[in-house]
C-alpha positions as CSV (number, residue, x, y, z in Angstrom):
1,X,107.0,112.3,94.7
2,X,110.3,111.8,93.1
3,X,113.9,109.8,93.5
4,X,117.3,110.7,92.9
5,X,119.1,109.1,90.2
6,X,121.9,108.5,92.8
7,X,118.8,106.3,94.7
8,X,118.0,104.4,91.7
9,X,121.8,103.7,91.2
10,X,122.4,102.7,95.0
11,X,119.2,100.1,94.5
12,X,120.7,98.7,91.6
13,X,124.2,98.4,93.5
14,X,121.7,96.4,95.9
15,X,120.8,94.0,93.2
16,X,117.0,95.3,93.3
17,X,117.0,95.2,89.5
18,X,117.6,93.1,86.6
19,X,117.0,93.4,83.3
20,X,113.6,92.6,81.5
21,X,112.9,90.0,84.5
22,X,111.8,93.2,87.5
23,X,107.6,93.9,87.2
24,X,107.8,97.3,89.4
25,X,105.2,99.1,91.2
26,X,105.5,102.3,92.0
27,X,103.0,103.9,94.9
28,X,102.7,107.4,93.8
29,X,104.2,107.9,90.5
30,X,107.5,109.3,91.3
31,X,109.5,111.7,89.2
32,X,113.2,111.2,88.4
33,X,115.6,113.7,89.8
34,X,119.3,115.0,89.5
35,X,120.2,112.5,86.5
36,X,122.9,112.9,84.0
37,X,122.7,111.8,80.4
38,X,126.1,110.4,81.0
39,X,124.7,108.1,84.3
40,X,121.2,107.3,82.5
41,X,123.0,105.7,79.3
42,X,125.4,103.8,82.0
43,X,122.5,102.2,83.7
44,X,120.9,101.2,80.7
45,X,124.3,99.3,79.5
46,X,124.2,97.5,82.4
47,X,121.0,96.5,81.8
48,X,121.7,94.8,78.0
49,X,120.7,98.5,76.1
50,X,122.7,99.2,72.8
51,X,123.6,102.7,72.7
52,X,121.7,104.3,69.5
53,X,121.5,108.0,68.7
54,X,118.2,107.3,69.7
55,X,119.3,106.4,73.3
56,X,121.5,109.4,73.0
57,X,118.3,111.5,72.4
58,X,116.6,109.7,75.0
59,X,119.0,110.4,77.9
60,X,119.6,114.2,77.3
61,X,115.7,114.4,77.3
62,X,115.5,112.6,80.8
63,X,118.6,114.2,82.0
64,X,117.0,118.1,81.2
65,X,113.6,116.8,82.3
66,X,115.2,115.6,85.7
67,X,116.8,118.9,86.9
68,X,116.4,119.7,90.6
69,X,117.6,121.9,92.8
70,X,117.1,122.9,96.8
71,X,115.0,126.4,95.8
72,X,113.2,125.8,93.0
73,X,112.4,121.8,93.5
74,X,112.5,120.0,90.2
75,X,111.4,120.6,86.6
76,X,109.4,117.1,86.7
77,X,109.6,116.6,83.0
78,X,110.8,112.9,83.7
79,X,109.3,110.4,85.2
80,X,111.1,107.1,87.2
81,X,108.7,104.8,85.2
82,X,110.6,105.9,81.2
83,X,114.0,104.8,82.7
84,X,112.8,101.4,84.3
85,X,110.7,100.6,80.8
86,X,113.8,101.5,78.8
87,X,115.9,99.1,80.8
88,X,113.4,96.4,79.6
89,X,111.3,96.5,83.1
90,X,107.3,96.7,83.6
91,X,106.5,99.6,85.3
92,X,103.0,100.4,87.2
93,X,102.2,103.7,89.4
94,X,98.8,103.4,91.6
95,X,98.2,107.0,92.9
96,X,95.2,109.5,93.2
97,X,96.5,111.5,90.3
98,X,97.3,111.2,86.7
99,X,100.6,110.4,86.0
100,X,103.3,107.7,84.3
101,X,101.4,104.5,83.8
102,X,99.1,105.1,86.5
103,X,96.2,103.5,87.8
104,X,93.9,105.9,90.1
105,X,93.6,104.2,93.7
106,X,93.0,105.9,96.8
107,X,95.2,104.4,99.3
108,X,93.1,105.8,102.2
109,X,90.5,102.9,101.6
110,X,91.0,100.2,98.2
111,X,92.7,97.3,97.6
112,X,95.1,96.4,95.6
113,X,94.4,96.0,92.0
114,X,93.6,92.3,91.7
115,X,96.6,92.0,88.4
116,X,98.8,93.6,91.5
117,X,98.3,91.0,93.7
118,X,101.5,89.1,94.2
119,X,103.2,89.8,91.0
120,X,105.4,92.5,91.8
121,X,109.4,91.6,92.3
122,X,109.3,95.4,93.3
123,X,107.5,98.2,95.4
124,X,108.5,101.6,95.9
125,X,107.5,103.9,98.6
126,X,109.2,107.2,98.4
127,X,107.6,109.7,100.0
128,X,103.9,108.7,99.5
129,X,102.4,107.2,102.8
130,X,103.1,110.2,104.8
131,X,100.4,111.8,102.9
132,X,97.8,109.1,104.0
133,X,95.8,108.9,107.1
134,X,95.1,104.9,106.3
135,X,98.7,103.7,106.9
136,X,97.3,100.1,107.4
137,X,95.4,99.8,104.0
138,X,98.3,101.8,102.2
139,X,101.2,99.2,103.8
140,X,98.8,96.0,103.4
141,X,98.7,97.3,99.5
142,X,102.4,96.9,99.5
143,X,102.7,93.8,100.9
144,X,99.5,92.5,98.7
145,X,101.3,93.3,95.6
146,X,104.7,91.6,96.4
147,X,105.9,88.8,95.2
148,X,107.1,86.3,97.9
149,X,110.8,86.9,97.7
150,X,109.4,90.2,96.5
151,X,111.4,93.7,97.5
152,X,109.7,96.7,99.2
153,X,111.8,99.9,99.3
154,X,110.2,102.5,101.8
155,X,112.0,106.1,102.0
156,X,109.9,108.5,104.3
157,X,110.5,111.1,106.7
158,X,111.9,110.4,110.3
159,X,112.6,113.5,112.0
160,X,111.5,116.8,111.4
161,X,109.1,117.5,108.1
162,X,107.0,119.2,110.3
163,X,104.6,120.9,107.9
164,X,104.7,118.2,105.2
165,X,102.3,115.3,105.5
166,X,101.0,114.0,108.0
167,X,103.5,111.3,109.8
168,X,107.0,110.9,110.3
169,X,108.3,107.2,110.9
170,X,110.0,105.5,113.5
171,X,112.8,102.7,113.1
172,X,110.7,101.1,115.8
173,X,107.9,101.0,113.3
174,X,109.3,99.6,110.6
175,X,111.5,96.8,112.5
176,X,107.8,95.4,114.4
177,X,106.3,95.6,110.8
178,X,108.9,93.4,109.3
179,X,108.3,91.2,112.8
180,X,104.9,90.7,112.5
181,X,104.8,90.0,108.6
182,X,107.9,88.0,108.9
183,X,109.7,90.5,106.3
184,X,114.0,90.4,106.0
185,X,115.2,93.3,106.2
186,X,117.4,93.9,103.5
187,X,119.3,97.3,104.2
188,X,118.4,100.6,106.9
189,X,119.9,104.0,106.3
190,X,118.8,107.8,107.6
191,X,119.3,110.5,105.1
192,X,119.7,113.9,105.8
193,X,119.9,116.3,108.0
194,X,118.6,119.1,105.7
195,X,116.8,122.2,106.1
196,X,115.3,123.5,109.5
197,X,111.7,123.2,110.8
198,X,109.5,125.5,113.1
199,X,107.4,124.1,114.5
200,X,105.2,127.1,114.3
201,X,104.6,127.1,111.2
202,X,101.8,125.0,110.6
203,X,100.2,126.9,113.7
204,X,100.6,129.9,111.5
205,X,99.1,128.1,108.2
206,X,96.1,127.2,109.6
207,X,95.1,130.2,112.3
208,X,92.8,131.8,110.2
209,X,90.5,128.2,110.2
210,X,91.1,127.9,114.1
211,X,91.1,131.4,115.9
212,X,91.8,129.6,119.1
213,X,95.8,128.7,117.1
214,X,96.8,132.5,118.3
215,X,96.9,132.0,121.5
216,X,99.2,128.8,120.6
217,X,101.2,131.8,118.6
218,X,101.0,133.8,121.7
219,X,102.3,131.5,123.7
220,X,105.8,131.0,121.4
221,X,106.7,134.8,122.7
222,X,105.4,134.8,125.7
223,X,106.4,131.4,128.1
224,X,110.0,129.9,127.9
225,X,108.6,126.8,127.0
226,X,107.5,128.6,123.8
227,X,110.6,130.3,123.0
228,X,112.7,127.7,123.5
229,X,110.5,125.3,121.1
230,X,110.6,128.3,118.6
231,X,114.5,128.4,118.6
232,X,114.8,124.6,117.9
233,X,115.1,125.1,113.9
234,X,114.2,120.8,113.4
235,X,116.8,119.5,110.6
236,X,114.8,117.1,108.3
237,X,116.2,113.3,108.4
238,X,114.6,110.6,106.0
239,X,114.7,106.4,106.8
240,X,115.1,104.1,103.9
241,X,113.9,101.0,104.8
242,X,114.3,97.9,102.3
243,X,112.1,94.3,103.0
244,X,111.8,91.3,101.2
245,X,109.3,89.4,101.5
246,X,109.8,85.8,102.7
247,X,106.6,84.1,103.1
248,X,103.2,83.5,101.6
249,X,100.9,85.4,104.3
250,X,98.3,88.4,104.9
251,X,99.6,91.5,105.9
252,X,99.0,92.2,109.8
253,X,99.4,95.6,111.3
254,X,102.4,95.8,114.2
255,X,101.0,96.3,117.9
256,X,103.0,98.1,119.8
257,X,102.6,97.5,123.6
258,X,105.9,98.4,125.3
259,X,103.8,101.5,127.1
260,X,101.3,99.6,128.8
261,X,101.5,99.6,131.9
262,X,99.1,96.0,132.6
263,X,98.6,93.2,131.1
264,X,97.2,93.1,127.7
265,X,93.9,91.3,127.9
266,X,93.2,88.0,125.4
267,X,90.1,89.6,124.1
268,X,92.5,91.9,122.4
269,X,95.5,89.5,121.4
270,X,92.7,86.7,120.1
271,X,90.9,89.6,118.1
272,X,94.1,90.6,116.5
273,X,94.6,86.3,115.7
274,X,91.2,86.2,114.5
275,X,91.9,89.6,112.2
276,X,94.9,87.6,110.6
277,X,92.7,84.6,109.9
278,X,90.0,86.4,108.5
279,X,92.3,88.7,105.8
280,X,94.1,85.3,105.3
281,X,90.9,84.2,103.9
282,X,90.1,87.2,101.9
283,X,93.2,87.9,100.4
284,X,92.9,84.2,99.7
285,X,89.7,85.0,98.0
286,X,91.1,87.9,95.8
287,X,94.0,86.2,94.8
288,X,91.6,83.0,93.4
289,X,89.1,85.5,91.8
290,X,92.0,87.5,90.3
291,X,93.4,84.5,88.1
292,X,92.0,84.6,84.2
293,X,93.8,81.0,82.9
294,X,91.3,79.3,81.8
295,X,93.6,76.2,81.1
296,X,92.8,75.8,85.1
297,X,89.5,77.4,85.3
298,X,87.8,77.6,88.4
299,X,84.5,76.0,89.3
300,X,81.7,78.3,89.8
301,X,80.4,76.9,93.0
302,X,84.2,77.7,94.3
303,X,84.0,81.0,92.5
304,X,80.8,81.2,94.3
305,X,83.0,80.6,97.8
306,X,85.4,82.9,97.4
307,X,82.6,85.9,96.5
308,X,81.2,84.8,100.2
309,X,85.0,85.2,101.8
310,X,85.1,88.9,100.1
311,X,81.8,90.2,101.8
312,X,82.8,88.7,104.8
């Protein structure tokens, strides 16, 4: 995963950031791309950072370790989380492999942290749930660790990316999410269109696991269907999608129902309520188990309550 400097600079036109006052969460620890040791010391000014020869130092290192370009891909000797810290910010990464202050979760199945759980003024998803085949658990994370009034930044593919991941994303998608957990919706953008996909070449990767793919293969040269797909050359788009949170409540999942062609029964409707009460109690549960001031305390018999919530 990685951003573009120019990203981090557009979210701080936004207003996403402010100085030693943002706790960040990162969900895949995300390597800093295209910066200039010019642009890295600028952002730090704004953000109340005396320029030292130090800093100096500091920003030429980023700025080499950030170089990226469209063949090669980056040099990934700079990481998003060494700007954010240097601009006075806390800085977390949750992802299934070692990197920048990073806690190991897998995103397929945990939950959040419980020192995640609403104390994050910032979540950023760029380019990391596409990977997942969870994409409840991995958005109800997000939305777990936000802070009510909390932003979450998702940047993921939209069109194209045909052999990378495993999803693309619809607007559709993300405008019911932010229905259903009551989310404003801050900014939407598409980025793009780069590169070209065939959509053949995943067919190709994976033939020699499934023997039965040449014929798929076959039928590319063969039918017009095939050769017509073939020719399409897919240019990659991205979405960037930026929420805040507005309200105190469990994360629900979007239903999307605009294809059914009946009614949707009440045993499915009051099953999807009764979800949303029961997560409402165990997030509930988490959030009292997670707190360590002991100038409140908590009594064990309600301690005792809230273990009960969490096994359901």
């Amino acid at each position: 995963m990685g951003i573009a400097f120019s990203m981090i600079e557009k979210l701080q036109d936004l207003g996403l950031f402010g100085a030693g006052r943002v706790s960040v969460l990162d969900i895949g620890s995300s390597n800093l791309y295209s910066a200039s040791a010019e642009g890295i010391q600028r952002f730090l000014a704004t953000h109340g950072v005396a320029s030292t020869p130090e800093l100096t130092q500091f920003a030429n290192r980023l700025a080499d370790g950030s170089a990226y370009d469209a063949v090669h891909g980056g040099t990934n000797g700079a990481f998003v989380g060494e700007l954010l810290e240097k601009a006075c910010m806390k800085y977390a990464a949750i992802d299934i492999a070692d990197g920048y202050r990073t806690t190991i979760l897998d995103l397929n199945h945990a939950n959040a942290p419980p020192d995640l759980l609403d104390a994050c003024d910032l979540v950023l998803n760029f380019g990391t749930t596409e990977h997942l085949l969870n994409q409840y658990n991995a958005f109800k994370v997000m939305h777990d660790s936000t802070k009510v009034g909390g932003f979450i930044v998702n940047s993921l593919p939209c069109v194209g990316y045909s052999n990378h991941g495993y999803f693309t994303y619809t607007p559709r998608c993300f405008f019911d999410l932010a229905g259903y957990n009551e989310y404003e919706v801050v900014s939407v953008w598409f980025e793009g269109p780069a590169g070209n996909n065939d959509l053949y070449s995943p067919v190709r990767d994976y033939q020699s696991y499934f023997p039965s793919l040449a014929g798929t293969l076959a039928d590319r040269d063969i039918t017009d269907t095939g050769r017509k797909i073939g020719a399409l050359h897919i240019p990659d788009v991205g979405i960037v999608v930026i929420y805040r949170k507005v309200k105190a409540k469990p994360f629900m999942g979007a239903l999307e129902k605009s294809t059914s062609v009946g009614n949707v029964p009440v045993s499915v409707t009051s099953s999807y309520e009764s979800r949303q009460d029961s997560a409402h109690g165990r997030h509930a549960a988490q959030v009292l188990l997670s707190k360590q001031d002991d100038a409140v305390g908590l009594l064990p018999k309600a301690r005792a309550i809230a273990r009960r919530l969490l096994r359901g």
